[in-house]
N, C-alpha and C positions, 0 to 999 in steps of 0.2 A: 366940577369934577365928580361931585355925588349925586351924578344924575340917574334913572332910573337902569338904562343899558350898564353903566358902570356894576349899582349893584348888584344885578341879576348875573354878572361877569362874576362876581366876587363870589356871591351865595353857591352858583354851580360847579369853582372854584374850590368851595369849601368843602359842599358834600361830596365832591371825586374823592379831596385827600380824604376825609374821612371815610369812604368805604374800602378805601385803599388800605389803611392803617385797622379797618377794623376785619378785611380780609387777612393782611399778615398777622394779626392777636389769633385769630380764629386758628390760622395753620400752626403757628404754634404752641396753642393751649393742644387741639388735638395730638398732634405730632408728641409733645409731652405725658398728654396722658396714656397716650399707646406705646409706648417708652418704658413707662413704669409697669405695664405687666409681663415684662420679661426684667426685672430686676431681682437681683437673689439676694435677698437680704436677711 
């Protein structure tokens, strides 16, 4: 089952979610900190 096609399925797998989840951090750190120069505090 942990033959090589398997892994290179799995590794390409991983790095999608991970630029996925590190695309949605990105938008919302941005989107946050553009947020906070219209706050009147």
């Amino acid at each position: 089952m942990l033959d090589a096609a398997f892994m290179s399925h799995a590794l390409l797998w991983l790095i999608g979610a991970m630029s996925v989840c590190a695309t949605v951090v990105s938008i919302g750190a941005m989107y946050a900190m553009g947020r906070t120069a219209y706050r009147k505090d």
